[in-house]
C-alpha positions in Angstrom: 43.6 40.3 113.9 47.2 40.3 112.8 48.6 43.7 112.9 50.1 43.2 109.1 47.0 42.3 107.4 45.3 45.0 108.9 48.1 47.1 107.8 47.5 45.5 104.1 43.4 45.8 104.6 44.8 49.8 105.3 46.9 50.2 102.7 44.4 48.4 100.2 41.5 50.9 101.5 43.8 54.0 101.1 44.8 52.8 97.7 40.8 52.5 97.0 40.0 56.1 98.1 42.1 57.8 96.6 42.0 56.2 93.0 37.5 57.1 93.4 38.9 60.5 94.0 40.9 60.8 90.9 38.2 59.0 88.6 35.6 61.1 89.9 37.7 64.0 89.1 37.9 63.1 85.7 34.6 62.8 85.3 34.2 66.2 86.8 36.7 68.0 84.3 37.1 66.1 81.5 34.6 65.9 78.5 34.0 62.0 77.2 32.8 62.0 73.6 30.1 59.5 74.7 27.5 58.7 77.2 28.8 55.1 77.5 32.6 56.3 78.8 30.8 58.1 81.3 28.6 55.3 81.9 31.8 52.7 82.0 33.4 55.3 84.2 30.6 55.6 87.0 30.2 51.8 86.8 33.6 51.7 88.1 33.2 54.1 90.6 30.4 51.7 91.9 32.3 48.7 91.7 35.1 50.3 93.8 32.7 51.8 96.3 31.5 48.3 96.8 34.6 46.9 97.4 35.6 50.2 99.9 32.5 49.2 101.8 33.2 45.0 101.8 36.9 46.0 102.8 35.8 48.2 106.1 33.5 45.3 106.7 36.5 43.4 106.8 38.2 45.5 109.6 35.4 44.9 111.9 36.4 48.2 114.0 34.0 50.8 113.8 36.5 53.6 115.8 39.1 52.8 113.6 36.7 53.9 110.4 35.2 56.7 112.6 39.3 57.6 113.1 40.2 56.8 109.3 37.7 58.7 107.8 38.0 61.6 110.1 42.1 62.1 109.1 41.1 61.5 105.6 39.3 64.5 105.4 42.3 66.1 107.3 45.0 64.9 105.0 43.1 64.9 101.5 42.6 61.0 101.6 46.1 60.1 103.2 45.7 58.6 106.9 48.6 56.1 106.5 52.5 57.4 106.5 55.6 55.9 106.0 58.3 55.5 108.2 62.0 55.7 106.9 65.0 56.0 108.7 62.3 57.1 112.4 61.2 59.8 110.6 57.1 59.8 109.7 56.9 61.2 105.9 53.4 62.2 106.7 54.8 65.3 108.8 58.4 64.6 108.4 59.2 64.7 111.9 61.0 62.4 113.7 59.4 59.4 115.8 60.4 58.7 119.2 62.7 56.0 119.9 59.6 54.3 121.7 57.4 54.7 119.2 60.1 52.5 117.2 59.9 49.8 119.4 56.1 49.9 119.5 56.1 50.2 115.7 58.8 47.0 115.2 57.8 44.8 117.7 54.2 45.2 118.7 51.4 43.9 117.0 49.1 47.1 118.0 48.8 50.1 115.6 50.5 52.9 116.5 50.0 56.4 115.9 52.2 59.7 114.5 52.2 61.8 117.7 52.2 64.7 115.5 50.0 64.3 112.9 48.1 61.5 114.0 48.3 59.7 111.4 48.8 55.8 111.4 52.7 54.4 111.1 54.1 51.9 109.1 57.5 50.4 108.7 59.5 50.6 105.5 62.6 49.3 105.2 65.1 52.1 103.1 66.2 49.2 100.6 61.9 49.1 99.3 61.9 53.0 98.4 62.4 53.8 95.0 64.4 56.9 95.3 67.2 55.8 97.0 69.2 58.2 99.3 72.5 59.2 97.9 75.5 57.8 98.8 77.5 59.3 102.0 80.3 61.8 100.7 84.1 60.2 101.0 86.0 60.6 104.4 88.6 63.1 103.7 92.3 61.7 103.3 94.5 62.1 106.0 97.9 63.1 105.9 99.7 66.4 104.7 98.5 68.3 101.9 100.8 68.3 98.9 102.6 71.6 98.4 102.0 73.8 95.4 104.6 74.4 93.2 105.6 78.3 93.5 104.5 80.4 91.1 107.0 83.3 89.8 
């Protein structure tokens, strides 16, 4: 399998997770006025649990869900980081320069050697805070001379 579609398959999984875990929290703490909310609201929950389960069908590798589930309990649901600039935004800690390479040119998945969690590549321009803008070089040259004060 291609290395990016598993990444999407991985992504689309994570994405699944973690939007059961904030429905079922709502249906923990909040209050619905009726019985069919609640009823629409663990229908969904259903519906996305069926798809959870079709979509690690789909990846085939039992390991890889043993490994997925395992740092999801680890990381409250997150087992896929980020990386921006060779820096992993899982742990924020800088990825080897071979790691890089793996992570660019291979098609294997590669792992955070820190916190274990699965890399992908973002490129800086897809973030949506963008980094602020290097200060200006300081002029060269003599500084002008104050005036004397009397």
């Amino acid at each position: 399998m291609d290395s990016k579609t598993l990444i999407d398959k991985l992504v689309n999984l994570q994405n699944i997770d973690l939007e059961i875990k904030v429905i079922q929290k709502e249906l923990t703490y909040l209050s619905y006025e009726t019985d069919a909310q609640r009823q629409e609201m663990e229908d969904v929950i259903k519906q996305m649990t069926t798809d959870r389960e079709t979509l690690c069908e789909s990846v085939g590798d039992k390991v890889l869900i043993a490994r997925i589930t395992k740092l999801q309990s680890r990381y409250r649901g997150l087992f896929l980081s980020p990386v921006v600039d060779a820096v992993c935004r899982g742990c924020r800690m800088t990825v080897p320069a071979s790691l890089m390479v793996h992570l660019v040119h291979s098609d294997a998945l590669v792992y955070c050697e820190n916190c274990g969690r699965i890399l992908r590549k973002i490129e800086a321009e897809k973030l949506l805070v963008k980094p602020p803008p290097p200060p200006p070089a300081p002029k060269r040259g003599r500084k002008p001379k104050k005036p004397p004060t009397f």
